[in-house]
N, C-alpha and C positions, 0 to 999 in steps of 0.2 A: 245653603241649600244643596244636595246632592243628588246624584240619577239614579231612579234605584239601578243599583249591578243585579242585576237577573242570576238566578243559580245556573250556573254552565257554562256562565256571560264570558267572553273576553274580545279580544280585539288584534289577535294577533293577524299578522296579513297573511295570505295564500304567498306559497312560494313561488317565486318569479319562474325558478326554469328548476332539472332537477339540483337535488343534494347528494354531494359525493364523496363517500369516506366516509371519516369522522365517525367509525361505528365504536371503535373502543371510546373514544375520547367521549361518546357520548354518554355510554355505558360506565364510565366512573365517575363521569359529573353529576349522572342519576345519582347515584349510591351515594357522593358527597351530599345534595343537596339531603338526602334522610339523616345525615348527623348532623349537618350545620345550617345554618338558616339565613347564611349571605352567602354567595361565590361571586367574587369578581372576575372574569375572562377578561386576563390582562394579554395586549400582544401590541407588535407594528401594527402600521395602517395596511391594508389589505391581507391580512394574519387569517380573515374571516370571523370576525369577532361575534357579530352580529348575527351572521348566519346560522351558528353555531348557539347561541343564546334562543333565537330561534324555532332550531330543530329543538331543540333540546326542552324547551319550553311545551312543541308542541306536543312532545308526547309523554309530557308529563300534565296537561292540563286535568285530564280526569281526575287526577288525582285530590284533585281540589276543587270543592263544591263551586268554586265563586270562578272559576276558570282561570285561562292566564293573559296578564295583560300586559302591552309594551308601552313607555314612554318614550321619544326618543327625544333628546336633549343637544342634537346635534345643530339645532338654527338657535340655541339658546345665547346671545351673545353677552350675557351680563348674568352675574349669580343670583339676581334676583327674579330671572325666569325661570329658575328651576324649576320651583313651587306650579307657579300658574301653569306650566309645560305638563307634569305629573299630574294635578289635578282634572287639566283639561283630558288628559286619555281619558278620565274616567265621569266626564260632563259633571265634575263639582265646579260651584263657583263659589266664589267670595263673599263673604258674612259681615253687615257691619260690624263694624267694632270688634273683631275678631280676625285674627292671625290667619291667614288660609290656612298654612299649612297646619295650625291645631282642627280647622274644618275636614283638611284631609285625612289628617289621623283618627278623625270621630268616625267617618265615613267607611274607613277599612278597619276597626278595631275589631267589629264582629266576623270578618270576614276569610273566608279559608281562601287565599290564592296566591298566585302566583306573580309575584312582579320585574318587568326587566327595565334597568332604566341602562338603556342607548348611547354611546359616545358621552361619558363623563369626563374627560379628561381634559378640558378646558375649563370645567367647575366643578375640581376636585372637592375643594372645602365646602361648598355648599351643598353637593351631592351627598357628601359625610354627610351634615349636621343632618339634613331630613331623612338619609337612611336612620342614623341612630336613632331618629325620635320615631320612627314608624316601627322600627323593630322591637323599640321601650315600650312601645303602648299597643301593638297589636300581636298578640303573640300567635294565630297561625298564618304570618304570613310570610315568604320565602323569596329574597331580593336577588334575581340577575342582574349584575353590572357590569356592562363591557367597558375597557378603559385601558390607556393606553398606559397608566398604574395604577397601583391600589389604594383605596377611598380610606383605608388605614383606619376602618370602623372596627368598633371592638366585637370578638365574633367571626370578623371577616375570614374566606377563604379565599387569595389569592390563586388561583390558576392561571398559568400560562399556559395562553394555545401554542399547541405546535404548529409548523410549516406542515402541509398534505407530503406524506408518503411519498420519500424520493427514490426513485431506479439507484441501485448502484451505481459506483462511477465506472468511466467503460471498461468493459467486461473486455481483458487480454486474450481470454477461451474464445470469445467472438471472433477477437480481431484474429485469430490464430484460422480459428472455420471460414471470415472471410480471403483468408490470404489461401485457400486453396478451394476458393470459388464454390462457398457452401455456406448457407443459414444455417444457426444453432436454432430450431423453431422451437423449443423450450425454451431457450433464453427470450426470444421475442414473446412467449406467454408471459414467462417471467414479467418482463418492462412494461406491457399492455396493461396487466395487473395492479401496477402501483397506484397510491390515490392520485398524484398529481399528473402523472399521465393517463387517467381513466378521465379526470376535470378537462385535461386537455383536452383530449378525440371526444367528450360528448358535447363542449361549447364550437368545436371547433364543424362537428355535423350541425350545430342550429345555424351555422353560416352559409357552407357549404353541404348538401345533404350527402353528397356523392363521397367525403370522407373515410380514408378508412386506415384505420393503421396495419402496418404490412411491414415485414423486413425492409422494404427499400427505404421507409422514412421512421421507424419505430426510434432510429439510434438519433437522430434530429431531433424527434419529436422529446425522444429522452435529455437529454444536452439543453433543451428552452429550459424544460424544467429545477435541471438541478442549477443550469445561471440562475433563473428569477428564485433560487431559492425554498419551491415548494410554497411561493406565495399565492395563495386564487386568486386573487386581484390581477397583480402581475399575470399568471398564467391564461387568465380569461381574456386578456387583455391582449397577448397573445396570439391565443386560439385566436380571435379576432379576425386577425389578419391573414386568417388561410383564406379571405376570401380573394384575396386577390397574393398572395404569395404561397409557394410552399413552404414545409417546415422547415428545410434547408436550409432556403433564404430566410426563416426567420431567426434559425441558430446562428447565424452569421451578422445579421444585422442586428442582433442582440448585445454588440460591440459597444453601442451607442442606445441603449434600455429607454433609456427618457426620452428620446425622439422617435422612435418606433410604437412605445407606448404610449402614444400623445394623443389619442380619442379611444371612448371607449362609449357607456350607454351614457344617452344627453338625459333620461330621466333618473340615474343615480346621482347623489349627494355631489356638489363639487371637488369635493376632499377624494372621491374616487373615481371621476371620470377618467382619470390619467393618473400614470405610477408618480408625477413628478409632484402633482396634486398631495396625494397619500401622504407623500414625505414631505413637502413642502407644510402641511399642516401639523407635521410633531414637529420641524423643526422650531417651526414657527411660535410653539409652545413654552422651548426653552428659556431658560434666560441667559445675558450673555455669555457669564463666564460657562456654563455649559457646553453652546455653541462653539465657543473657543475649542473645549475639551475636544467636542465632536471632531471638530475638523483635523485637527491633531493627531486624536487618534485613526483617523483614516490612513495615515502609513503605513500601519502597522497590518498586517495580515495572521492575528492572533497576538495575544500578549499576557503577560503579567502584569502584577501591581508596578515591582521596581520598573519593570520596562517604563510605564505611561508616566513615572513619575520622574525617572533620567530626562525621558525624549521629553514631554510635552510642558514640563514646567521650567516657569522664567518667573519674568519680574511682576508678567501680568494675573499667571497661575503659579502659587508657589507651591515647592512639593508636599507640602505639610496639607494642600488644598485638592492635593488628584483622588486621593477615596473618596470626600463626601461629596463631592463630581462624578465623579466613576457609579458611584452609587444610586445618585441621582438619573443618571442614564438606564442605568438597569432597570430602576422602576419605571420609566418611562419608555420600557421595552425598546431602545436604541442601541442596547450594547446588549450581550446574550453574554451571560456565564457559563464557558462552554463543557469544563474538563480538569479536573486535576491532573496537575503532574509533580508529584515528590513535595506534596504538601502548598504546593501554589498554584490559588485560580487561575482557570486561564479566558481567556474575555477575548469577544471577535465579534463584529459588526458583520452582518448580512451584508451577501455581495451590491444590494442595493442601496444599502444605508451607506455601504464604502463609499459609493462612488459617486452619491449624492455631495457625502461629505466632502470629499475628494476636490469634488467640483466648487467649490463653496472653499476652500482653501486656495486654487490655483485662482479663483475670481478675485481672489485679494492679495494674490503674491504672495502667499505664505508661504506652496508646495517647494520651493528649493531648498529654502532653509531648513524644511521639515526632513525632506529624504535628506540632508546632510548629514542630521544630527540621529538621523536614522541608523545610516549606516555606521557613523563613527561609534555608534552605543554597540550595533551588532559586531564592529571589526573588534573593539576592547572585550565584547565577552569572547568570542571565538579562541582568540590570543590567551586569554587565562583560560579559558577550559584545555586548550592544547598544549600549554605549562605543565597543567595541574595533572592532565589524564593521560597526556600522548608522549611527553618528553621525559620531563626528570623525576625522581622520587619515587616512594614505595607504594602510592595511595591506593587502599584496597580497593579489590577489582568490584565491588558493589559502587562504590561511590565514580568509577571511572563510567561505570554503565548508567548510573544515571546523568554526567555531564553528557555520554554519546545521546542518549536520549533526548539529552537539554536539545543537543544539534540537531536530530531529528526536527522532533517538536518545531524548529525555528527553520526550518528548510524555507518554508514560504518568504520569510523576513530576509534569507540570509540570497533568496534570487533577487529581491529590489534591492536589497544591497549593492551586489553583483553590479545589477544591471545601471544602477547611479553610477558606481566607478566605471564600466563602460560606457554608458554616453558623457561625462565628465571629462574623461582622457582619463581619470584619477588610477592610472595603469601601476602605480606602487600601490597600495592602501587595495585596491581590489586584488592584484595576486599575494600579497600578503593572507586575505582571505579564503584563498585557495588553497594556501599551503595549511590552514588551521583545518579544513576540510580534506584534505588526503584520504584519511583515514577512513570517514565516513562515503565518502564516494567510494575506495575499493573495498570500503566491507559492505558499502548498502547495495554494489552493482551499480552505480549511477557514475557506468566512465563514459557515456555519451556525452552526459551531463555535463561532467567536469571536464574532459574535454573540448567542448564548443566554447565555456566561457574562460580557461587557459590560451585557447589560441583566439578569442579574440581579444583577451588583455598581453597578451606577449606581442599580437602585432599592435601595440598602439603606439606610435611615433613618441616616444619621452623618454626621460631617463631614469631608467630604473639599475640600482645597487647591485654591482654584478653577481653579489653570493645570492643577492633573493632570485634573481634570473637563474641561476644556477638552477636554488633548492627547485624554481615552478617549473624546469626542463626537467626534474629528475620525478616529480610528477607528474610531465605529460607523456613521459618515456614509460610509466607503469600503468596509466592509463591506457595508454596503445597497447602494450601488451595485454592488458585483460580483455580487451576489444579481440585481440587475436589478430593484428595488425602488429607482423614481425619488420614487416620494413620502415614502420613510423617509428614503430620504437626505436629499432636500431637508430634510427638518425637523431631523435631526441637525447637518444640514452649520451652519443656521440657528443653533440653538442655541450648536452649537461658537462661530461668530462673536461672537455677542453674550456669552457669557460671556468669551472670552477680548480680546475689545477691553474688559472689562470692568475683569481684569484685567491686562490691560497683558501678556497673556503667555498661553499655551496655546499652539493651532495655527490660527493667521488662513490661512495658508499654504493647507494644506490644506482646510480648509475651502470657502477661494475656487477654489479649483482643483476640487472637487465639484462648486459649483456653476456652474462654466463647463463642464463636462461633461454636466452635466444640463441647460441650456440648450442645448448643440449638440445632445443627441439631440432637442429640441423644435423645434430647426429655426432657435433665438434666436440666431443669428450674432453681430450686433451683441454682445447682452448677454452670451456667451458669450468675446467677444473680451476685452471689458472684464475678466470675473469671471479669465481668466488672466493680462492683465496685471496685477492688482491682486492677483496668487495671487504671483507673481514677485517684484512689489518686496515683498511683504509677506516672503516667504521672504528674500531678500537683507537687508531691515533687519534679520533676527531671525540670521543668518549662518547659515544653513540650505540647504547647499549640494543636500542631497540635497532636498529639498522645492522648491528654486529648480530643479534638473534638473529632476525632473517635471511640474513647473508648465509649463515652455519644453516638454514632449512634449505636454503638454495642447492649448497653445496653437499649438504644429506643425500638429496633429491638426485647429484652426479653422482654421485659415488653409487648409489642405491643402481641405476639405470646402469652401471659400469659392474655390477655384479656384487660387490664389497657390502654386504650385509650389515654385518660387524661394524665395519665403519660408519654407514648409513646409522645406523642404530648411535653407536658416539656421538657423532656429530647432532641428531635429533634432540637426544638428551642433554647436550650441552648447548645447546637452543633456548632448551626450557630453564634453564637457569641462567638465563643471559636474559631471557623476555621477564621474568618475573611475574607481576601482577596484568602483564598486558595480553589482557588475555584472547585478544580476536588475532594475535599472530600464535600464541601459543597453542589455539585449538588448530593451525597449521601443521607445529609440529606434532603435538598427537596423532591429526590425521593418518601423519607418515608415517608413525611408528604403527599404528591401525596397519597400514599398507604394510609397509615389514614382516608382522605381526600374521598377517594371510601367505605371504610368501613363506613363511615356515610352519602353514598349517596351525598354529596354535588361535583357532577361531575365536575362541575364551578370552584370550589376550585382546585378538584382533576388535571383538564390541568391543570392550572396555574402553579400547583406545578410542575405537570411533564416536561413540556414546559419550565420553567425556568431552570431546572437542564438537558434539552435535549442542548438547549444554551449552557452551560456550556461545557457539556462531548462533543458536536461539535466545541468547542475552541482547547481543547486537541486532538481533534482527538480519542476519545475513544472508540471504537466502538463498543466492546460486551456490552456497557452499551446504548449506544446510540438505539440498537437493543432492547435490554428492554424496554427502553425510550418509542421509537416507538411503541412497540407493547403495553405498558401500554396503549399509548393514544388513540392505535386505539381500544383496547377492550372497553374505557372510550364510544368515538364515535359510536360506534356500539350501548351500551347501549342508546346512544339517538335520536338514528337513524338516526345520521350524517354520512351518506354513504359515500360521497366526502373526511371527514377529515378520516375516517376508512379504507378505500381503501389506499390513498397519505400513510399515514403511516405506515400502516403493509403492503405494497410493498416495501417500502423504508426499510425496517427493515428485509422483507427477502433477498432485496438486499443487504444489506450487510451482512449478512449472508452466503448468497451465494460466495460473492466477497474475506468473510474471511474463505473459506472452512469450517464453524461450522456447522458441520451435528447436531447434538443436537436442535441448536437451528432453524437451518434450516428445520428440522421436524416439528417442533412447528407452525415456521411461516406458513407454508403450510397449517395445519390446522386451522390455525387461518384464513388465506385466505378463507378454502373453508366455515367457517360462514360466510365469509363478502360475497363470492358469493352465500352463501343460503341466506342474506338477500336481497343480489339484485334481486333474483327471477331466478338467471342461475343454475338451481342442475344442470346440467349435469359436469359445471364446478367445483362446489361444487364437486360431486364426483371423480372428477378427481383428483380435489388437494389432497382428504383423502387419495386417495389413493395412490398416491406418498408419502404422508404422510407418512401413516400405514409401506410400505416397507420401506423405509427410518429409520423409527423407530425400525423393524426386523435388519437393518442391523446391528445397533450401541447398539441392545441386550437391548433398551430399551421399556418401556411397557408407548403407551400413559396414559396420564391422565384420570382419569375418565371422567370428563368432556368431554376430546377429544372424548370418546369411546362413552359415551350417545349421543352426538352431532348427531355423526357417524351412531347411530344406528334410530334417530329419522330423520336424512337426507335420509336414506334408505328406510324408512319406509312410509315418504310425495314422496320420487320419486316414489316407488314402487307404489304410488295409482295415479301418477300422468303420471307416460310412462310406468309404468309395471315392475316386478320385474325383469323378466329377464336381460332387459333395464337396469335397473340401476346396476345392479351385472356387464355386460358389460364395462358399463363406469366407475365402479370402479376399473376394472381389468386393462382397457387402463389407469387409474393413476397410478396402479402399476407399468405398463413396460413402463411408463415417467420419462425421466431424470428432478431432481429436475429446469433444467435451463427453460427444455418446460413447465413443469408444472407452472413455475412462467410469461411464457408469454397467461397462459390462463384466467387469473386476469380479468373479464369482467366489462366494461365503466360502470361509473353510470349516469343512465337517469334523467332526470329533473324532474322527477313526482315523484322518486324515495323517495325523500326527506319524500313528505308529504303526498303519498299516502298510504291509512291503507290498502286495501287489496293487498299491498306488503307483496310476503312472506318474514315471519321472520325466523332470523335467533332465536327469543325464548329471554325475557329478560336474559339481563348480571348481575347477580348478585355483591353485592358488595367484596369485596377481591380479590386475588389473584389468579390465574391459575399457579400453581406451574410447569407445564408442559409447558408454552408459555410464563411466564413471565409479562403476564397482567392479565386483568380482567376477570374472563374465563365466558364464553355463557352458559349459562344454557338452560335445555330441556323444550322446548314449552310447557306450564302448567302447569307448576314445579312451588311450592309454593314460593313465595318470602318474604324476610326480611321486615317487615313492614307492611304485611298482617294482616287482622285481624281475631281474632279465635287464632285457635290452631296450623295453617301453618303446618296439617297434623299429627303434631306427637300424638303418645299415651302420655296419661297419666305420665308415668314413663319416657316416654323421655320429657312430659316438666318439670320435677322435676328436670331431671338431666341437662337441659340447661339452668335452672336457677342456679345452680351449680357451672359451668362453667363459666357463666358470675360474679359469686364471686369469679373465679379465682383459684378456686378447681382443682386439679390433678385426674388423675382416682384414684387414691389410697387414695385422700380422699375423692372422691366420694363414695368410696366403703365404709370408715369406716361410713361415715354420714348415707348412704342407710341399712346400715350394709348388702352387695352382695361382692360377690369374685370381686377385681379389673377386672378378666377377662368380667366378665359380664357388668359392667360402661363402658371398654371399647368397649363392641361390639353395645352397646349403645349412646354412643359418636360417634362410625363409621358410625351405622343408623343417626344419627340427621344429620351429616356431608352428605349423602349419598343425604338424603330426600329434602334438601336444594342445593344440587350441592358446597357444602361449602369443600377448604380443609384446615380451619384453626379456631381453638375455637373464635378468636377476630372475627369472622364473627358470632359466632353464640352468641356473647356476645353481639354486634350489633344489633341484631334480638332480643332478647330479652329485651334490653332496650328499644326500639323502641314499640312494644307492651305492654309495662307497664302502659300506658298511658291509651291507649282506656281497657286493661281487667279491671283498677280501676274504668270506668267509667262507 
């Protein structure tokens, strides 16, 4: 006997509270269900399975005479409720002598609609077998099934739900606006915007009505969400507890998810009153060797095949047995296939499913042996990728960038690593893993990084091998220095030496090569020259090719600063045939030859060089070099009044800047901006950008460049005659109270005429060398004498004696004794020539002076 279904009929419920998102995801499961005639919405438990089946249902009901209708199968506890569960949505009963489910399929043969059947995932195979038969014999009818995998019916269309709509992670541009006490309120539209923070502020007003998201809590509010993953359940569960916390306190107390999410609404399902509920009900699904898996792979913080199958199999999983487990997880929405990298899946459990699992490991004593066998998998690959890519052999530089990549990729894995051999004491085997990372901490920027966990595995009371003490002092000595911490280094650099002449082995190499660096920035030519040659042959005796390259760019880098061109330029080049295939030191020495390469004016030369070593450092992903890169080329650019390449690069260069929170260099770029908008002819933006500049540079206790400041003052100087001074004092003050992020959207278009029209204002030729303050080639002041000029390029008498001097490669102190004047006086001399010239490095005015020898002979 059946009910009549009324045409229009169905029985979907009213939505509890609103629906948030989910407008595409809804919008392609529409268009899915018109080609196929099953979709199952596979996800976790709190994914929003059902909500979503749903919406999605509801506004598709018209479409079908008979309406749409829900089964839910979630109190079904035996596979023989399915049936009576599904019939009963729709008030059929049972027939003697006759199969229900042949009653139900008579019942809806005729019928156009719509059907969802609710939490299948504990009666997979039964929910099959009566899909298949309802879809064999009634053909308009259309199955949603939510489930936590798929019913593996023929036909079927698997979808997984995604997580709602997560905020980016924190925004460095932010953190930059708040360190000089300023909201990006774009950025906070931005994060308000997303779905999982829009779920949040609207459950979180049904609590609380007086809610409201705002700058003071929007970046909190953001952080719940991206921990719980983008889960509604989780997030709702959350929101919850604004009624008695803020979100602050709930990003914090979010440490411990399962006790904070431990009541929720008493008239939902039990499976989702509480997060712990959720997962307690897939876990509870598995079976054991599964569970096993699960817990297993909670070590891991992303992985591969061979990973899960090294770490997690033994006697009771063997490896032969981790895919058809692995696999079985996926479908049961527990493990997420995330990403390829160089042809291997890569697989991560939600940070909730982690640490359920997690929990559920350490409850049975598993967790130690687990991070043991962790780490020792992560120290063995590090160790052969730093063989294979960092030390010996010719192996092309494609296959070295995809093992850096491997290291990338594994960053997460390779901190619990870390962190096992520091709480262990295991102080060998964790700086071992330090030394395999060198390279990737000074090409990714990450020397804070490396060093916080160097100096806490160097102090750990044990005994470690004097040459590996050595090698990890001779990379905490080069971490400091790219920190810009000249006196840690020196004392690292120090120690490395004297331990490893010790014995007879560590990193002499490196060490000396620090300290010929940190004598050149003192100004110690001499000592500086020595500490590289003696960085060189120390590298060469030890056959350390890649340390004997660097050493030779070190010492490029003296000679360069000491005037010697020629030599700089040898030395560069015999770099590059000592580094070979490795190419994130090699795009070092290109840089320099770049640099060279603008000291003698040959700009053509000078991209090439930089362009090739920007390739590079964009392989590695390097980016405070790539920021240099950039900003070399666009100062190159500007010098030729290639506005188009000027702009594209020093935008892209304060973007990144921006992206990696470097206030320093993010100063820089700003001013480097607002010459490329005084050469496009916009001051107003010009003064905008300084002046975001100018604060920016207040805040971080630095004094710009000279360069910067002349710029600054001769920008001032053509606005003021050109909208008035007041004017322009205005609009430098609105660059002051702009956040570096608006400042970088005021970067104005270059016009077509821009190119090659001469009465475009200038931004003043770019002299050859360096901007020590921006990183490139710094803009000199509008009729400012330039290198190559003929005459005297301004100077008196005694200053061109003394930059002939100079260009022989004379010190102030023996400029002094040649002049026979007090050092002091050579050098306030040397400061005038450098001043006159917009110059901050003697190899520029050793340039200038050969370049003129020519025509004063003639």
């Amino acid at each position: 006997m059946t009910k009549d279904i009324t045409t229009g009929a169905g029985n979907l419920p009213a939505e509890p509270n609103s629906f948030i998102g989910r407008e595409r995801d809804t919008a392609e499961l529409a268009s899915l269900l018109g080609k196929v005639r099953m979709v199952t919405l596979c996800g976790p438990g709190g994914i929003g399975k059902t909500r979503l089946a749903l919406r999605l249902a509801a506004g598709l009901a018209a479409d079908y005479a008979d309406g749409a209708w829900l089964a839910d199968l979630a109190a079904a506890d035996g596979p023989d409720q399915v049936v009576p569960l599904v019939a009963a949505a729709f008030g059929i009963r049972r027939e003697r002598d006759r199969p229900l489910a042949d009653t139900l399929t008579e019942a809806l043969r005729p019928r156009s609609m719509l059907l969802i059947l609710d939490t299948c995932e504990h009666l997979v195979d039964a929910c099959a077998e009566l899909v298949q038969q309802l879809l064999a014999s009634c053909a308009s009818l259309r199955v949603i099934a939510t489930s936590r995998e798929p019913l593996r019916v023929r036909g079927e269309a698997a979808w997984r739900v995604p997580p709602l709509g997560l905020p980016p992670g924190p925004q460095q541009a932010s953190l930059l606006s708040a360190q000089i006490g300023r909201d990006d309120l774009r950025s906070t539209d931005e994060l308000a915007g997303c779905e999982a923070v829009r779920l949040f502020a609207e459950r979180a007003v049904a609590v609380r009505p007086d809610f409201r998201l705002q700058p003071g809590n929007i970046a909190a509010v953001a952080a719940v969400c991206r921990t719980l993953d983008g889960i509604p359940l989780a997030i709702e569960l959350a929101a919850a507890r604004i009624r008695a916390l803020s979100a602050e306190q709930i990003a914090v107390r979010l440490a411990d998810r399962f006790a904070l999410l431990a009541s929720g609404d008493r008239a939902a399902p039990r499976r989702q009153q509480t997060l712990r509920a959720a997962v307690d009900w897939s876990y509870d699904l598995l079976t054991e060797a599964e569970q096993v898996l699960l817990r297993r792979l909670s070590v891991f913080y992303g992985w591969n095949l061979e990973m899960a199958e090294r770490v997690c199999s033994d006697d009771q999983i063997g490896s032969a047995d981790v895919l058809d487990l692995l696999t079985a997880l996926i479908d049961k929405s527990l493990v997420n296939v995330d990403w390829v990298l160089h042809g291997q899946a890569r697989y991560r459990l939600l940070d909730t499913v982690r640490e359920y699992a997690a929990g559920q490991a350490e409850a049975r004593g598993e967790a130690p042996g687990l991070r043991a066998a962790h780490r020792d998998y992560m120290l063995a690959v590090l160790e052969e990728s730093l063989e294979k890519a960092f030390v010996r052999g010719e192996l092309p530089w494609p296959e070295r960038v995809a093992m850096f990549r491997r290291m990338v990729a594994e960053r997460a894995n390779i901190r619990a690593a870390l962190a096992c051999c520091a709480e262990r004491g295991d102080a060998e085997q964790g700086l071992r893993i330090c030394l395999a990372l060198r390279t990737a901490w000074l090409t990714g920027g990450d020397a804070s990084e490396g060093a916080a966990w160097l100096d806490r595995l160097l102090a750990i009371d044990t005994e470690v091998s004097p040459a590996l003490r050595g090698r990890a002092l001779a990379v905490r000595a080069e971490l400091a220095f790219m920190r810009q911490d000249a006196p840690a280094a020196g004392e690292f650099a120090g120690e490395c030496l004297k331990v490893s002449r010790a014995c007879g082995d560590g990193n002499q190499a490196a060490a000396l090569r620090i300290m010929a660096l940190l004598a050149l920035g003192a100004g110690q030519f001499d000592a500086a020259l020595e500490a590289a040659d003696a960085a060189i042959a120390a590298a060469r005796a030890a056959a350390d090719e890649f340390e004997a390259g660097v050493a030779l760019i070190a010492r490029a880098t003296v000679v360069a600063r000491q005037g010697d061109i020629d030599q700089a330029q040898r030395a560069f080049e015999v770099a590059l045939d000592e580094l070979g295939q490795r190419g994130w030191a090699r795009a070092s020495a290109l840089y320099g030859l770049g640099r060279l390469a603008v000291v003698r004016r040959d700009d053509a030369r000078a991209l090439e060089h930089y362009r090739a070593a920007l390739v590079l450092y964009r392989q590695v992903d390097a980016r405070s070099e790539m920021v240099r890169c950039l900003a070399a080329i666009g100062w190159v650019a500007l010098s030729e009044r290639n506005l188009a390449l000027a702009r594209a690069s020093l935008t892209e260069s304060l973007q990144l800047s921006l992206a990696g929170g470097q206030r320093q260099a993010t100063a820089r770029g700003l001013s480097a901006l607002s010459a490329f908008a005084t050469a496009a002819g916009d001051l107003a933006s010009a003064l905008r950008l300084a002046g975001t500049s100018l604060v920016l540079h207040e805040v971080i206790g630095e004094e710009p460049s000279a360069g910067a400041l002349r710029r600054l003052d001769e920008l001032l100087a053509a606005a003021s005659g050109r909208l008035g001074g007041s004017a322009a004092e205005e609009l430098l003050a609105q660059g002051r109270a702009m956040s570096p992020e608006a400042a970088a959207r005021l970067v104005p278009p270059v016009g077509p005429d821009q190119l090659t029209d001469p009465q475009a204002p200038q931004a003043g030729p770019v002299p050859v060398g360096q901007d020590q303050q921006t990183g490139g080639a710094a803009p000199a002041a509008q009729g400012q004498v330039q290198p190559g000029q003929a005459g005297s390029g301004g100077l008196t008498a005694r200053e061109l004696q003394i930059a002939a001097l100079i260009a022989r490669g004379l010190s102030n102190q023996a400029i002094a004794d040649e002049l026979v004047i007090r050092p002091s006086t050579a050098a306030r001399h040397v400061a005038n020539i450098l001043a006159k010239f917009g110059f901050n490095s003697r190899t520029q005015v050793a340039a200038w002076v050969a370049e003129r020898q020519p025509s004063d002979e003639g």
